[in-house]
BALOBA-1460 file (C-alpha; in Angstrom, 3 decimals):
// residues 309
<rec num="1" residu="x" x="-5.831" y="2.929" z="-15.790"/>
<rec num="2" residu="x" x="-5.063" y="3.454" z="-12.286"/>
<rec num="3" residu="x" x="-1.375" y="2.993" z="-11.020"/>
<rec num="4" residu="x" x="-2.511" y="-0.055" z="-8.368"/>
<rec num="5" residu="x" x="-4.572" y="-1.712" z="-10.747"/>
<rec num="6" residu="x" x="-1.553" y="-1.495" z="-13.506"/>
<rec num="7" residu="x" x="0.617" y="-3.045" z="-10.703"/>
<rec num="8" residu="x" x="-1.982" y="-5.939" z="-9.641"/>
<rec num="9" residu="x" x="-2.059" y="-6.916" z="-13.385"/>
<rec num="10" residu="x" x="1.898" y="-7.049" z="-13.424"/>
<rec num="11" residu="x" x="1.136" y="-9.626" z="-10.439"/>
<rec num="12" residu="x" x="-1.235" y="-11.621" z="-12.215"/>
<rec num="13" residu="x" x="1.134" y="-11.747" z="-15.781"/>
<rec num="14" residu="x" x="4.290" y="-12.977" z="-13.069"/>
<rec num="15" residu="x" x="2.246" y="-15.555" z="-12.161"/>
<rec num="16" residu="x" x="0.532" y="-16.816" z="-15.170"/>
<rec num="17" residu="x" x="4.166" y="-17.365" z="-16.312"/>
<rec num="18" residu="x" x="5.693" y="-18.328" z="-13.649"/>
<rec num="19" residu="x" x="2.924" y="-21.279" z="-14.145"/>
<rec num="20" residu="x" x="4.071" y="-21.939" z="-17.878"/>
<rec num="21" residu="x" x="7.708" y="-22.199" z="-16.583"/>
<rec num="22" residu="x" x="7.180" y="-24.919" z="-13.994"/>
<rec num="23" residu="x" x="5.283" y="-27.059" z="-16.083"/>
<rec num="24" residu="x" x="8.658" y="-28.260" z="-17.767"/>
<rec num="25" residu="x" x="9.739" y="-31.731" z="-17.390"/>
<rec num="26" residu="x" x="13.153" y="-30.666" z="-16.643"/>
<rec num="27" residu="x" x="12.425" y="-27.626" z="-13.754"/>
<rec num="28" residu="x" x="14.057" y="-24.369" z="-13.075"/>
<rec num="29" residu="x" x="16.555" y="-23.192" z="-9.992"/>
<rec num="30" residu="x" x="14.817" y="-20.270" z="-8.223"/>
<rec num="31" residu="x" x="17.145" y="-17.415" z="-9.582"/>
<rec num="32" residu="x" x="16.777" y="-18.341" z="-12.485"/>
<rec num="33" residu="x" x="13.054" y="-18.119" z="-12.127"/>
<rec num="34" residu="x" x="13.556" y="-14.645" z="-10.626"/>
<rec num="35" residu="x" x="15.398" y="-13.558" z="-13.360"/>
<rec num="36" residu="x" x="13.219" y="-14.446" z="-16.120"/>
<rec num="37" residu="x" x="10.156" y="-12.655" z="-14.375"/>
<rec num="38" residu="x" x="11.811" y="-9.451" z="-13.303"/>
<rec num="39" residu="x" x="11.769" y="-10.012" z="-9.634"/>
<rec num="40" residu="x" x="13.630" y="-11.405" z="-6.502"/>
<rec num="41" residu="x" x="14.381" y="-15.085" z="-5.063"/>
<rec num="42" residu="x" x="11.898" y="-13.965" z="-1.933"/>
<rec num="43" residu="x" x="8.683" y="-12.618" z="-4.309"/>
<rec num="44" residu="x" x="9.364" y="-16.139" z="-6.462"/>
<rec num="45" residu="x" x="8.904" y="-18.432" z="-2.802"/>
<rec num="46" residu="x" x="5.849" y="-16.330" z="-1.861"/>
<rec num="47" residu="x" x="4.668" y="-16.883" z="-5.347"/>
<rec num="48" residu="x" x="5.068" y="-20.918" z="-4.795"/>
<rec num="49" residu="x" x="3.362" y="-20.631" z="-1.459"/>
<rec num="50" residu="x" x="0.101" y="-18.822" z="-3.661"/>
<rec num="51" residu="x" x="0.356" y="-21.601" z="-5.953"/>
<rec num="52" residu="x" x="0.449" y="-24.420" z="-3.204"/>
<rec num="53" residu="x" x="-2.709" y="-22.505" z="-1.278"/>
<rec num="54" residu="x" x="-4.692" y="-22.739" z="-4.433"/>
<rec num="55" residu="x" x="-3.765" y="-27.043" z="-4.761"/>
<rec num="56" residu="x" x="-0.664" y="-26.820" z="-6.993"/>
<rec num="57" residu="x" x="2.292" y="-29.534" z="-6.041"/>
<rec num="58" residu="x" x="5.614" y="-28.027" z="-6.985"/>
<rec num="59" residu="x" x="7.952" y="-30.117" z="-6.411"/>
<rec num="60" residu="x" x="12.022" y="-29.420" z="-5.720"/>
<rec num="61" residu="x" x="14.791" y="-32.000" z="-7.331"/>
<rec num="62" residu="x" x="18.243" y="-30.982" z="-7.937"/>
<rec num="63" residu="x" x="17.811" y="-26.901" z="-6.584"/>
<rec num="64" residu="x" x="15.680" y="-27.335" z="-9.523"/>
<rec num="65" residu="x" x="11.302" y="-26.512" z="-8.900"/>
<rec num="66" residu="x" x="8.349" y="-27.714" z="-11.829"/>
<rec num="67" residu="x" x="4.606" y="-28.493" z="-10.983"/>
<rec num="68" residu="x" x="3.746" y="-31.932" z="-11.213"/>
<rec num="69" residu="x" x="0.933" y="-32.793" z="-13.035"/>
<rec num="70" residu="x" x="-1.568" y="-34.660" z="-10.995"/>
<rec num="71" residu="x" x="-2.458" y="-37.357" z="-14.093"/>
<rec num="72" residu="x" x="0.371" y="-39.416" z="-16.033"/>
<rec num="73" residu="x" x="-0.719" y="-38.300" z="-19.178"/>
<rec num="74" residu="x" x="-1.852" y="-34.590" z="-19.155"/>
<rec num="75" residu="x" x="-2.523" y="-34.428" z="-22.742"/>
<rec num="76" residu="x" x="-4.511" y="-38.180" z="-22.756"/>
<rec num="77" residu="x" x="-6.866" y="-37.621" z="-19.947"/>
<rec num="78" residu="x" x="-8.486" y="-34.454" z="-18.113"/>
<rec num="79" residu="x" x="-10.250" y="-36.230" z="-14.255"/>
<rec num="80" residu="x" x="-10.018" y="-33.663" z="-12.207"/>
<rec num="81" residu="x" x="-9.721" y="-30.893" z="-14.473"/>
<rec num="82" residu="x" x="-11.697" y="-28.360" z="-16.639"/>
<rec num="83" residu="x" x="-11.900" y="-27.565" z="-20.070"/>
<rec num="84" residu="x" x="-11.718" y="-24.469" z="-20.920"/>
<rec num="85" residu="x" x="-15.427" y="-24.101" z="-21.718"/>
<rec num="86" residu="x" x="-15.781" y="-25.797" z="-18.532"/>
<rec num="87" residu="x" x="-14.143" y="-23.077" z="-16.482"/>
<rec num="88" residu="x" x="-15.892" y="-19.951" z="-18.633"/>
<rec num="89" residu="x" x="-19.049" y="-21.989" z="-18.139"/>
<rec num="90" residu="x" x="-18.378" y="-22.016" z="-14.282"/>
<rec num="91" residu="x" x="-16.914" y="-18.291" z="-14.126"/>
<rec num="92" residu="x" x="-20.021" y="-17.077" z="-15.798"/>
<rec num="93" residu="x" x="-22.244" y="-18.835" z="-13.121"/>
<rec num="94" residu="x" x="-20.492" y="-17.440" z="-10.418"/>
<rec num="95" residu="x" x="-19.937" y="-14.029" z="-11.830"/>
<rec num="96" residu="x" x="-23.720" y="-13.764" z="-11.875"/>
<rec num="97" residu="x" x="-23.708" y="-14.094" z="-7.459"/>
<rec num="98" residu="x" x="-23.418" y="-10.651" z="-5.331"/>
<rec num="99" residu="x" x="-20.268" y="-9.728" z="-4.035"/>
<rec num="100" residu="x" x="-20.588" y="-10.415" z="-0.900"/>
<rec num="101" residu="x" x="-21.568" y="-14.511" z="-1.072"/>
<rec num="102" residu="x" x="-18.086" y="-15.620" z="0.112"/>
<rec num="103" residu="x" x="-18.776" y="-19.050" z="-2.109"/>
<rec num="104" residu="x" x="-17.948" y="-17.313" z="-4.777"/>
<rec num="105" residu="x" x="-14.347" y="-17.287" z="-4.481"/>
<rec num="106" residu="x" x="-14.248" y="-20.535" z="-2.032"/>
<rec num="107" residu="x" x="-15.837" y="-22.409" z="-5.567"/>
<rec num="108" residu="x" x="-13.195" y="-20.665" z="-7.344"/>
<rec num="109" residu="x" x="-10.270" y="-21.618" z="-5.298"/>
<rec num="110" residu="x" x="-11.449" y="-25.197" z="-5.581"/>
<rec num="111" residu="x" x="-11.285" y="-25.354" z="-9.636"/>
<rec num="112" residu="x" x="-8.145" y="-26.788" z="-11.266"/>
<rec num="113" residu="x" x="-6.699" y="-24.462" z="-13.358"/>
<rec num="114" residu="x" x="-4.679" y="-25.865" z="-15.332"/>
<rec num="115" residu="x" x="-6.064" y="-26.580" z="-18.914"/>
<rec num="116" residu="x" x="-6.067" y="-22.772" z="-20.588"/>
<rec num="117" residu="x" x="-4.030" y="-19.994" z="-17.906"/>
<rec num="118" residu="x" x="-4.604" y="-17.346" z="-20.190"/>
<rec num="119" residu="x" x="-8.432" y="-17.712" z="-19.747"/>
<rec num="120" residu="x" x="-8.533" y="-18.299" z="-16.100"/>
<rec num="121" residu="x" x="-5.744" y="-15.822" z="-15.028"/>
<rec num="122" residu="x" x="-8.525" y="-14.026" z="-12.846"/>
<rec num="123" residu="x" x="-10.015" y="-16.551" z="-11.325"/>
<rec num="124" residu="x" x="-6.395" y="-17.823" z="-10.253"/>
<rec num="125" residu="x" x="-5.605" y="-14.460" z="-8.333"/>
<rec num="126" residu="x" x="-8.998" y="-13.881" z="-6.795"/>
<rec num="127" residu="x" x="-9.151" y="-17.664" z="-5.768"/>
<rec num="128" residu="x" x="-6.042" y="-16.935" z="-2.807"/>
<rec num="129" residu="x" x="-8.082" y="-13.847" z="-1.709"/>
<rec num="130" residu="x" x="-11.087" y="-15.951" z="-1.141"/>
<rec num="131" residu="x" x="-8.877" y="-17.902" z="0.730"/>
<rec num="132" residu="x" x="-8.176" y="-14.669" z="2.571"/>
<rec num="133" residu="x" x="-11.132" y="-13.927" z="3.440"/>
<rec num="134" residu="x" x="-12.807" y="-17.472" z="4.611"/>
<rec num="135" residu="x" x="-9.761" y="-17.490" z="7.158"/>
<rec num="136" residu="x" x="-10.330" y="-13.665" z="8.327"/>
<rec num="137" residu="x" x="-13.978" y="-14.949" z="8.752"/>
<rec num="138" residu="x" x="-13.473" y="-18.035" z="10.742"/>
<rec num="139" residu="x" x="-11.325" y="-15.485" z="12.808"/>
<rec num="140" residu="x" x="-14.100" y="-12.871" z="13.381"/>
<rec num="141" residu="x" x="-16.600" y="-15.800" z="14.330"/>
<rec num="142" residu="x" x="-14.021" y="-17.641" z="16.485"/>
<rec num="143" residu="x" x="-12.767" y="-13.652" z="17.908"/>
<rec num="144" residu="x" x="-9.184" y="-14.512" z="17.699"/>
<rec num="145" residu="x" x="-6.098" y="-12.815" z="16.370"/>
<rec num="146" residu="x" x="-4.828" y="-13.224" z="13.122"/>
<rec num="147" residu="x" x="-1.300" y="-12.462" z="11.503"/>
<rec num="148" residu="x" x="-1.255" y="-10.412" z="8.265"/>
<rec num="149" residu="x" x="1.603" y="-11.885" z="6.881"/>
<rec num="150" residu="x" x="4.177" y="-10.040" z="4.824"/>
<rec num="151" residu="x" x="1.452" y="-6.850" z="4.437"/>
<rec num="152" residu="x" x="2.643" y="-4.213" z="1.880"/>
<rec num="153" residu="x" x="1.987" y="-0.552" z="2.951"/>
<rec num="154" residu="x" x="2.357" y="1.580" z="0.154"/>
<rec num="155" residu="x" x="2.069" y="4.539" z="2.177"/>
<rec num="156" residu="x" x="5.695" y="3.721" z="3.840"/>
<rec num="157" residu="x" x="6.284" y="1.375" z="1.211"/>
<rec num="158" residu="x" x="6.737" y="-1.537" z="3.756"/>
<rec num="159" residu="x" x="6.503" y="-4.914" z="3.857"/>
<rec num="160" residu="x" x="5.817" y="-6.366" z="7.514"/>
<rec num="161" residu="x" x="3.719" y="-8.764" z="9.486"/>
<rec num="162" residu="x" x="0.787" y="-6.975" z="10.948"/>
<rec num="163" residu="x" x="-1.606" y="-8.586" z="14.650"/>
<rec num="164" residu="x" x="-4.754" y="-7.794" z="14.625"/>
<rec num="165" residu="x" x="-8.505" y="-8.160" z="15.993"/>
<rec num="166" residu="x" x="-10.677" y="-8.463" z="12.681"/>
<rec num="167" residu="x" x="-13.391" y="-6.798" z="13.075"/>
<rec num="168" residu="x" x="-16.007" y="-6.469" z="9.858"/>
<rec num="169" residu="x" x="-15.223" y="-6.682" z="6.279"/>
<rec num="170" residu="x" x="-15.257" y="-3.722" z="3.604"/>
<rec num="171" residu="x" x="-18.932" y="-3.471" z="1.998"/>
<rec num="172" residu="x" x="-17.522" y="-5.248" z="-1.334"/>
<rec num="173" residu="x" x="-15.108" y="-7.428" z="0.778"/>
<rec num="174" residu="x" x="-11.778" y="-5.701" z="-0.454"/>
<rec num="175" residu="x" x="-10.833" y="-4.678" z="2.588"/>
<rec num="176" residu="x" x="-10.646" y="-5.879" z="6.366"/>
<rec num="177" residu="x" x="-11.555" y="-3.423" z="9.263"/>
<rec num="178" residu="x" x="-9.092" y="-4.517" z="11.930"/>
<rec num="179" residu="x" x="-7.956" y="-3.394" z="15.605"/>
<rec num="180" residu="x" x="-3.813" y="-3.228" z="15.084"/>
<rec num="181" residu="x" x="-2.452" y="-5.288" z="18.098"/>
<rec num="182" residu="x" x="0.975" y="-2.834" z="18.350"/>
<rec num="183" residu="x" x="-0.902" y="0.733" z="17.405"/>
<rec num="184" residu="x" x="-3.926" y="0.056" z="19.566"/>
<rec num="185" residu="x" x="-5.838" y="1.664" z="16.934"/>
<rec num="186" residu="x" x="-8.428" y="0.384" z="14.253"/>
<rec num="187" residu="x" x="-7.484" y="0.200" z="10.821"/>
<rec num="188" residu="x" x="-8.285" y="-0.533" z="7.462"/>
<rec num="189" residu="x" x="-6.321" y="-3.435" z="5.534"/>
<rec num="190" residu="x" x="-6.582" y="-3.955" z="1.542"/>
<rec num="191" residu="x" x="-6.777" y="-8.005" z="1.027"/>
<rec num="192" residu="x" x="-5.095" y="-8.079" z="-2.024"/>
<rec num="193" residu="x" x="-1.911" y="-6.389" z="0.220"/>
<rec num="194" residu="x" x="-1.589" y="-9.507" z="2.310"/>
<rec num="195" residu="x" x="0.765" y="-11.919" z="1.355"/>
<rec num="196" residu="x" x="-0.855" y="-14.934" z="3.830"/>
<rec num="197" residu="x" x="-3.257" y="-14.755" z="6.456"/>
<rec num="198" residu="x" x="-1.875" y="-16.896" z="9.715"/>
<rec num="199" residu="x" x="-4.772" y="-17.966" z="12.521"/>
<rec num="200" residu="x" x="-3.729" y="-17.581" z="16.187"/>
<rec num="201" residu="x" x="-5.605" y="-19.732" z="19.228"/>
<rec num="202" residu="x" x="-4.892" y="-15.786" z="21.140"/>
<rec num="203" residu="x" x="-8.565" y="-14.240" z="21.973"/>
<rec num="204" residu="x" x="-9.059" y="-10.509" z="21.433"/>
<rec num="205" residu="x" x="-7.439" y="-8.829" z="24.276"/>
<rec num="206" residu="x" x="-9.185" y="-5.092" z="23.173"/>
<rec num="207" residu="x" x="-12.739" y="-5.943" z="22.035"/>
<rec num="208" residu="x" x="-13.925" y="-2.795" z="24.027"/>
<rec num="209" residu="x" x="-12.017" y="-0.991" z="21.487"/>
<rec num="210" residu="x" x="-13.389" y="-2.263" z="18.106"/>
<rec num="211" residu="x" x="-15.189" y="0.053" z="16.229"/>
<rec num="212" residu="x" x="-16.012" y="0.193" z="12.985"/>
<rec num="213" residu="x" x="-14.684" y="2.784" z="10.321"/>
<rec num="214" residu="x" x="-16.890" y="4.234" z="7.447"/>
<rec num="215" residu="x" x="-14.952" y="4.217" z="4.280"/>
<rec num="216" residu="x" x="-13.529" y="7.040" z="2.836"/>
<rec num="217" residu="x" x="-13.312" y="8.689" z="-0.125"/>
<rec num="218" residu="x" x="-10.531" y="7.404" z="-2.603"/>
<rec num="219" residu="x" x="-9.887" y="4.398" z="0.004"/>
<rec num="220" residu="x" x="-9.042" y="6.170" z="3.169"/>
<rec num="221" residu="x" x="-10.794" y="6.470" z="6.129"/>
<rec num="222" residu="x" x="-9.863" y="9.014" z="9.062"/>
<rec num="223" residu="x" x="-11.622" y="11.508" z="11.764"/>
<rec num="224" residu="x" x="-9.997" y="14.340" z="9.933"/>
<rec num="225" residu="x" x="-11.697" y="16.404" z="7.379"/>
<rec num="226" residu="x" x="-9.757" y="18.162" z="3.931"/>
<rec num="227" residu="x" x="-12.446" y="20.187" z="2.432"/>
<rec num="228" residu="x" x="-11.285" y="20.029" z="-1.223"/>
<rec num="229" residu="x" x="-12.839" y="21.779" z="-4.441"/>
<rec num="230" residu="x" x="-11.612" y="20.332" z="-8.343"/>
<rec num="231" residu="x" x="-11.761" y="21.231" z="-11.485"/>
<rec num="232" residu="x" x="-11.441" y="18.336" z="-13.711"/>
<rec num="233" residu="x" x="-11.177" y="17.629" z="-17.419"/>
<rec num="234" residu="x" x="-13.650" y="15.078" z="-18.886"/>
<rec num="235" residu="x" x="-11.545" y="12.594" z="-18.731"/>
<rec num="236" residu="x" x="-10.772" y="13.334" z="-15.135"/>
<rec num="237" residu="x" x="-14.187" y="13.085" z="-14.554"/>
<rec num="238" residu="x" x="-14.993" y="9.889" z="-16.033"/>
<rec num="239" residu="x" x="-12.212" y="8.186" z="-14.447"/>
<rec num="240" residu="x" x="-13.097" y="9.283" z="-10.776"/>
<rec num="241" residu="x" x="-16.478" y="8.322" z="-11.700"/>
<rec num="242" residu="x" x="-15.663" y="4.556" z="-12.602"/>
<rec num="243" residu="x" x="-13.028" y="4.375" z="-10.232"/>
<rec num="244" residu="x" x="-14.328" y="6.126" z="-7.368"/>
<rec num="245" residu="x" x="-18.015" y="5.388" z="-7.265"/>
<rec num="246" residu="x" x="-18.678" y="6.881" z="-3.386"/>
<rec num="247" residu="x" x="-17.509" y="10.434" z="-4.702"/>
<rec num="248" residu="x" x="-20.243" y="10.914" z="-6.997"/>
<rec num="249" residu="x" x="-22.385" y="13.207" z="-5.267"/>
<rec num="250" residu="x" x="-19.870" y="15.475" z="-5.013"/>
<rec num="251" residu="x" x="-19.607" y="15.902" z="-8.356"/>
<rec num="252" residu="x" x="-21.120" y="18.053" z="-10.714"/>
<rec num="253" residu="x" x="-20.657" y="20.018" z="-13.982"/>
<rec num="254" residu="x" x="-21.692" y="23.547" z="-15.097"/>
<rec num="255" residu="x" x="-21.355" y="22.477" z="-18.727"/>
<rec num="256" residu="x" x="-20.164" y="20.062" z="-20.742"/>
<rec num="257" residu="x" x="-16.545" y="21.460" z="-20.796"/>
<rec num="258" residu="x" x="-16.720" y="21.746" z="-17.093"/>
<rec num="259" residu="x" x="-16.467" y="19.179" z="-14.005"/>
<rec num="260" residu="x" x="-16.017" y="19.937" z="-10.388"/>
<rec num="261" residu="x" x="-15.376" y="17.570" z="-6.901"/>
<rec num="262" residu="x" x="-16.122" y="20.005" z="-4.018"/>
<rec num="263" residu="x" x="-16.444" y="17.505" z="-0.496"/>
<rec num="264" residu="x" x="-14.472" y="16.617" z="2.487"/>
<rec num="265" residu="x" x="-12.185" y="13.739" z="2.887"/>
<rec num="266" residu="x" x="-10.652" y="12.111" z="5.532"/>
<rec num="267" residu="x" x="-6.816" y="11.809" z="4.209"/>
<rec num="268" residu="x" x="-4.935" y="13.428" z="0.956"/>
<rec num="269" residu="x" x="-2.604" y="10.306" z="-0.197"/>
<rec num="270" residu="x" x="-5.952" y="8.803" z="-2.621"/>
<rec num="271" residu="x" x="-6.762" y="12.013" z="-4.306"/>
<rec num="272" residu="x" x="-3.222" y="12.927" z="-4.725"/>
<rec num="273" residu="x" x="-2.041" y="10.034" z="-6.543"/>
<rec num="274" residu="x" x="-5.132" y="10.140" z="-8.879"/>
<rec num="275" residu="x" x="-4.178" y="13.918" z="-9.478"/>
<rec num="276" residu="x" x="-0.550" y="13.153" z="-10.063"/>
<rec num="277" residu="x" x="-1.600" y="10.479" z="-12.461"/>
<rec num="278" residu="x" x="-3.420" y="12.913" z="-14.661"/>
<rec num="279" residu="x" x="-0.845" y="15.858" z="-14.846"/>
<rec num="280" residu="x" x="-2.887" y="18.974" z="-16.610"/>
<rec num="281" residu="x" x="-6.273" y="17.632" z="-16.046"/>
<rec num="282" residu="x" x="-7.137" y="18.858" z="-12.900"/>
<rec num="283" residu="x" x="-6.924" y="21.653" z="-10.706"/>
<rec num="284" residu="x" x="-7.309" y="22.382" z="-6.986"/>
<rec num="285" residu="x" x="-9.397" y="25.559" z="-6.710"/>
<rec num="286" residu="x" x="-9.405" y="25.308" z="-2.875"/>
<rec num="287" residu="x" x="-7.693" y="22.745" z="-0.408"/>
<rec num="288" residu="x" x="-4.240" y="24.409" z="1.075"/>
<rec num="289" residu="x" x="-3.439" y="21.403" z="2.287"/>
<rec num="290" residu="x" x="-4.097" y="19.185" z="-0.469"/>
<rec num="291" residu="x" x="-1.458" y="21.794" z="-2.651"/>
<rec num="292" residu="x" x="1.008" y="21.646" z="-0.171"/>
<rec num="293" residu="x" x="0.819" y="17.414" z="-0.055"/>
<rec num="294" residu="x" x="1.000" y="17.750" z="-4.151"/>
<rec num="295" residu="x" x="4.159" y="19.708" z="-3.764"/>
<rec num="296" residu="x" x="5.915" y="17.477" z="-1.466"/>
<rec num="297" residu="x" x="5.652" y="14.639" z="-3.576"/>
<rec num="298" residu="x" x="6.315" y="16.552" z="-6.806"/>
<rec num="299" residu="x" x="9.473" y="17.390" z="-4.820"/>
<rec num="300" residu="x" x="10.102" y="13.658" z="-4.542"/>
<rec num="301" residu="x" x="10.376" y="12.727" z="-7.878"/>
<rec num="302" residu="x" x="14.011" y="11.494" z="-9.169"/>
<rec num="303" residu="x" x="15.320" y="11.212" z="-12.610"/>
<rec num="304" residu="x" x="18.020" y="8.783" z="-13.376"/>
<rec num="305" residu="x" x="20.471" y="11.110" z="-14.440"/>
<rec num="306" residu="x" x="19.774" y="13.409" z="-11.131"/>
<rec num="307" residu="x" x="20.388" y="10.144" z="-9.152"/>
<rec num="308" residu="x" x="23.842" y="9.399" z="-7.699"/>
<rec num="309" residu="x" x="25.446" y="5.837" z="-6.938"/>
């Protein structure tokens, strides 16, 4: 499993608990909240402001936080809520629509969950990045700039607040194509890496400058070109495969032992951190470039007992 999907699902688990903990009678203080899920006091706030987007009141007595439920007795009664057949019911329904019908996750970020977390953990995550997304539209329609609040770039490992002109979505939605206010250059913007998505009453200033960027291979897009050639392991190659769709015609095998990428891409970062994350399993035949980027972050690398105070 890939390194960001192994940290989305750590996201997902901190909130499903995080749930289960505020449902006490009594309530929690914030640090301690932090503490039990491995994070800090900032991440836990952000996390409350998810909770309240998707219709959860959290309320705060004594420095103390617990979600209130919204009937007296929880356990007696369920208006307003769904069983847990009720929401796989649902969820199966909706599963069935294309990607890209945005009422998909609107529906889903209307639904209560609150009966059976375990069961609706996806729906709970995917429900704020509908949210996302209906807001980024209204902004394209309405051409005005948004704020990407608190956007993570794991290329500089960053967290800041990004303006920009959105201009057209990702072919699967994942990802906004967006004119970046202070770079005055288009850019593409993973949803799941904004933290809240803030409307502005500003028109775009640099529509003459919007134009839209072709996707990449291994989620980067770019005017430069890395021509690349792989040898991969089978395992290798299955996991680009699933994981990496797009790169499939530039894939083939001689024989069943043997698997090869040979294509151009537009940045090294994507392929580089699926190499590292298969050490032994694949090997660059030709890309100078794409060696030299390898070494640099193998050179990077710290070991505890390397590390000094």
């Amino acid at each position: 499993m890939a390194q960001s999907s192994q940290i989305e699902q750590q996201k997902i688990l901190r909130i499903f608990k995080l749930i289960n903990l505020l449902r006490s009678n009594i309530g929690k203080p914030v640090h301690k909240l932090a503490e039990t899920l491995g994070t800090d006091t900032r991440t836990v706030y952000r996390y409350f402001k998810l909770l309240e987007a998707l219709g959860f009141q959290i309320e705060k007595k004594h420095s103390k936080f617990r979600i209130i439920d919204r009937v007296e007795n929880p356990t007696e009664y369920n208006f307003g809520t769904f069983s847990e057949e009720e929401i796989n019911f649902v969820a199966s329904l909706i599963n069935k629509q294309s990607k890209k019908n945005l009422l998909k996750d609107s529906i889903l970020q209307k639904i209560t969950l609150r009966s059976d977390f375990q069961q609706s953990v996806n729906q709970l995550f995917n429900a704020n990045l509908g949210r996302f997304v209906d807001l980024l539209v209204d902004a394209i329609k309405s051409k005005n700039q948004v704020i990407l609040k608190d956007y993570y770039a794991p290329s500089s490992d960053s967290v800041m607040d990004r303006l920009v002109e959105p201009v057209s979505f990702s072919k699967n939605f994942d990802s906004i194509h967006a004119f970046e206010v202070e770079s005055q250059m288009m850019k593409v913007f993973k949803i799941e890496r904004i933290g809240d998505v803030q409307l502005t009453s500003t028109a775009f200033e640099s529509e003459d400058l919007h134009q839209p960027l072709e996707q990449g291979l291994f989620g980067f897009t770019g005017k430069n070109k890395f021509h690349i050639h792989l040898r991969m392991s089978k395992r290798a190659y299955q996991l680009m495969m699933e994981e990496y769709p797009d790169a499939k015609p530039f894939i083939y095998s001689k024989n069943r032992h043997q698997y090869y990428f040979e294509g151009d891409i537009p940045q090294l970062p994507g392929i580089a951190r699926f190499i590292l994350g298969l050490p032994g399993e694949i090997y660059v035949i030709e890309g100078d470039e794409l060696k030299e980027y390898l070494l640099g972050q193998i050179g990077k690398m710290k070991f505890w007992d390397s590390v000094k105070d």
